[in-house]
N, C-alpha and C positions, 0 to 999 in steps of 0.2 A: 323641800327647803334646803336639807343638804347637799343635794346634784344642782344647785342653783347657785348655795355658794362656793362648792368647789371649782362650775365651771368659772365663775366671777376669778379666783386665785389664781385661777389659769391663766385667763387673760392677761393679770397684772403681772406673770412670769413671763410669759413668754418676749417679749420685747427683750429683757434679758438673755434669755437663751439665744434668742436669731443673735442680737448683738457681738453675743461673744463664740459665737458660730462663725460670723464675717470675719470678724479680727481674726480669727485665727487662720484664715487662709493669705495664703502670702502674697502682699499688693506691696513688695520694695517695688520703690523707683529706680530705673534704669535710665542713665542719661546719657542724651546722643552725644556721640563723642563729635568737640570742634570742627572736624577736618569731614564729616561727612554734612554735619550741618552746611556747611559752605557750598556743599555741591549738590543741593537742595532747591529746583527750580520749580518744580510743577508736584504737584501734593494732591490721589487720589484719595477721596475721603468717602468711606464705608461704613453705613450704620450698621450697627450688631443686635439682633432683636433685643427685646427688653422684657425682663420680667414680667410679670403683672403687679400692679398696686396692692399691696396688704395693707390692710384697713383691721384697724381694733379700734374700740370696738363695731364689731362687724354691723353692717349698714342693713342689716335682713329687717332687724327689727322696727327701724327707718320706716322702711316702705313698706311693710304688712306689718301692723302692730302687733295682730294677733296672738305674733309669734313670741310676743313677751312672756305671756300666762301660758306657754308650752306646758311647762312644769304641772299646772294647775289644772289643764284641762281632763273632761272624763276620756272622751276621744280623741287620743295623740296628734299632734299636730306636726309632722315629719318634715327635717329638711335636709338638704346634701350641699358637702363642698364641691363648690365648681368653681372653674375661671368663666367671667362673663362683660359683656361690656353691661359698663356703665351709659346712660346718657351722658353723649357727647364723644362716646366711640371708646374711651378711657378701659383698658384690660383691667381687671380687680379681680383677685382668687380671696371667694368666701364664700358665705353660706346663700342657696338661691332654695325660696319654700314651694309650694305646689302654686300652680297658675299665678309667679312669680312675673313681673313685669320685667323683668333683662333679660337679654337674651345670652343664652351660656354657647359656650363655644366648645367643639369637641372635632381636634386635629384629627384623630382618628377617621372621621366622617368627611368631613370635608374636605381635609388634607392642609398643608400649609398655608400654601397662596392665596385657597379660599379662603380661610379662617380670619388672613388679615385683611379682608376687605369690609370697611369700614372703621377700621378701629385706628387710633390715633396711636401715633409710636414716640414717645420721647425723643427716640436716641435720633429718628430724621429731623427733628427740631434741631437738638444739639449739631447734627451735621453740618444744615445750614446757617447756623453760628460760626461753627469752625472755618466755614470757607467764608464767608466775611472776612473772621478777623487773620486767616491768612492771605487775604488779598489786602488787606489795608498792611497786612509788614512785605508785602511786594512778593509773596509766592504766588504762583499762577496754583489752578487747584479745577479740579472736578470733581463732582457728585456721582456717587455712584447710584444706577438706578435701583439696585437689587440691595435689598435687607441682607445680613450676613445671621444664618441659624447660631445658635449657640450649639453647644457641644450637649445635647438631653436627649434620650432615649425616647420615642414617641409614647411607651408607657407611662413615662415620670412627666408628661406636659400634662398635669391636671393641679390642683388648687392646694400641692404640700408646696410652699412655700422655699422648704429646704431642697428641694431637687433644684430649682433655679437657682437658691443662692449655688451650689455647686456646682453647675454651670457655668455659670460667670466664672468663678474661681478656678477655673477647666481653661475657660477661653483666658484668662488671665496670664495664666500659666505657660500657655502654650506657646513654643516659638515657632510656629508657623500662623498663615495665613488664616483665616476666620473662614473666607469667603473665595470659591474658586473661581471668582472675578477677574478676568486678566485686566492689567494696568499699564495696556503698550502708550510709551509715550510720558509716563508720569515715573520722577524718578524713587519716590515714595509710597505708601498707600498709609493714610489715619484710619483707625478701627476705633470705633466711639462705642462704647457701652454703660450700661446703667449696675452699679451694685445694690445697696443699700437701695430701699422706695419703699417708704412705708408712712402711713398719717397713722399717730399713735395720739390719742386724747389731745386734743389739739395741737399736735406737736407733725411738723411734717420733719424726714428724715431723706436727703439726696445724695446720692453717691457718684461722680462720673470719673469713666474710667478711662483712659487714651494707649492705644498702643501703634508705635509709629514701624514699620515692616518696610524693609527695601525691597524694593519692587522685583528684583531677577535674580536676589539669591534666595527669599521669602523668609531671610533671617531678621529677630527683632531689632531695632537699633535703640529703638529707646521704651519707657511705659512708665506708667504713673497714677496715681487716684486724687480725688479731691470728694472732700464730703462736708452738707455744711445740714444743719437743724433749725427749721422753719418755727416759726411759736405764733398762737396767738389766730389762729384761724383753725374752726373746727372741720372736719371731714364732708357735715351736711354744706356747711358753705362755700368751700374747695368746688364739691364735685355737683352740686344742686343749682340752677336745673339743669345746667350745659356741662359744667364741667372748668367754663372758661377760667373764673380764678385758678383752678388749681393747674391748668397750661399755660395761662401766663407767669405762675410763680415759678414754673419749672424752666421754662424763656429766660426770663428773670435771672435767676439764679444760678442757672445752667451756662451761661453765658458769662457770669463772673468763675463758675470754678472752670467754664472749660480754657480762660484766660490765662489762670493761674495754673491749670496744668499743663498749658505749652509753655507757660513762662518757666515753669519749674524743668522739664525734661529740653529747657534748650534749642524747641521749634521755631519760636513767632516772639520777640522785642515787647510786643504789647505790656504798656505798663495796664495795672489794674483798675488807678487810680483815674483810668479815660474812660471806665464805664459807667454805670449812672446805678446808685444805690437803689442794693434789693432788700426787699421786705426780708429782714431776717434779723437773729437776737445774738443766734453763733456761729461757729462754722471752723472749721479745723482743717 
């Protein structure tokens, strides 16, 4: 009873700690200076992988109940952190128990390229958001066809949480290139990443992140974040049986901050006020 409820106090900390783990890494905005925005024709745009979904509390007990009475049982009931898809391709790092129905994912084996086939990536949603709404403020724009890695040690790509938050805040950071994608012909490149991702007790959490890089000196010209807090949809109904609400809310939503994060660093005119309200309670 007491290793049950200390892991329970766990639980209710930890959203705190990652919380103030993010903030503390540095997301100032950089804003493109006037005279380069003017000379801003054609805008290559690069997804940057994306985390995986943390989920608290963890979805194991969901799908194998069993694993409730762990605690209780004579014969241990064992389970391990993995990153694994969800149904409907969704990356999620938690707990996967023996003859577990998802399939878990391990770079090491597979390697990268394998690993991502099938699984659904946010930040290519987000992409193709962003090149809409810079064709509708009159930039010409291309899609990049390659995922940009983040900056993570192939040992640290497993189901701690904190190696990807520092990752992100690595590629954040950095005034170079993500992606050694050449951009002949575009006189920008967009780098779209995800911070913050996480459904905590009904509560989801998004973070998008934009860094705009000129094309042929690979220096940054501008960056920015945008994050907003979902309420009122639980985890099982998000990501059960498809997954589709919780990609649509991430369309949804993702679409209004990636608006307001070129509206803020000086990219794309778009007012806010022309997209069409997302399920949501806050958003900062």
């Amino acid at each position: 009873m007491f290793k049950k409820t200390v892991k329970n106090c766990w639980l209710w900390l930890l959203p705190a700690l990652i919380t103030g783990c993010q903030t503390a890494a540095t997301l100032d905005t950089v804003k493109l200076p006037s005279a380069a925005a003017s000379t801003l024709k054609t805008v290559r745009i690069t997804s940057v992988e994306a985390p995986p979904l943390e989920v608290l509390p963890d979805l194991l007990e969901t799908r194998m109940p069993n694993y409730a009475h762990e605690y209780n049982m004579v014969l241990p009931v064992t389970s391990q952190e993995a990153v694994y898809r969800s149904p409907g391709g969704i990356l999620i790092a938690g707990k996967v128990g023996h003859g577990d129905s998802v399939e878990t994912v391990d770079w090491s084996k597979n390697g990268w390229a394998s690993a991502q086939a099938g699984q659904w990536t946010p930040t290519l949603e987000l992409s193709s958001i962003a090149q809409a709404q810079l064709n509708a403020a009159q930039i010409q724009t291309e899609l990049s066809p390659q995922t940009a890695r983040l900056p993570i040690a192939a040992g640290e790509r497993n189901a701690n949480v904190g190696h990807w938050r520092d990752a992100v805040a690595r590629w954040y950071a950095q005034n170079a290139p993500a992606s050694v994608d050449h951009a002949e012909g575009a006189d920008a490149v967009l780098e779209i990443g995800i911070g913050q991702y996480r459904i905590f007790e009904g509560q989801t959490s998004l973070q998008v992140l934009i860094k705009l890089i000129d094309a042929h000196s690979g220096q940054v010209l501008a960056k920015t974040s945008k994050k907003t807090w979902l309420t009122g949809n639980t985890a099982q109904a998000l990501l059960y049986p498809e997954g589709e609400r919780f990609k649509a809310l991430v369309r949804e939503n993702g679409a209004r901050l990636m608006a307001e994060a070129m509206q803020d660093i000086g990219l794309a005119p778009m007012r806010v006020s022309q997209l069409s309200e997302p399920e949501t309670t806050a958003r900062r």
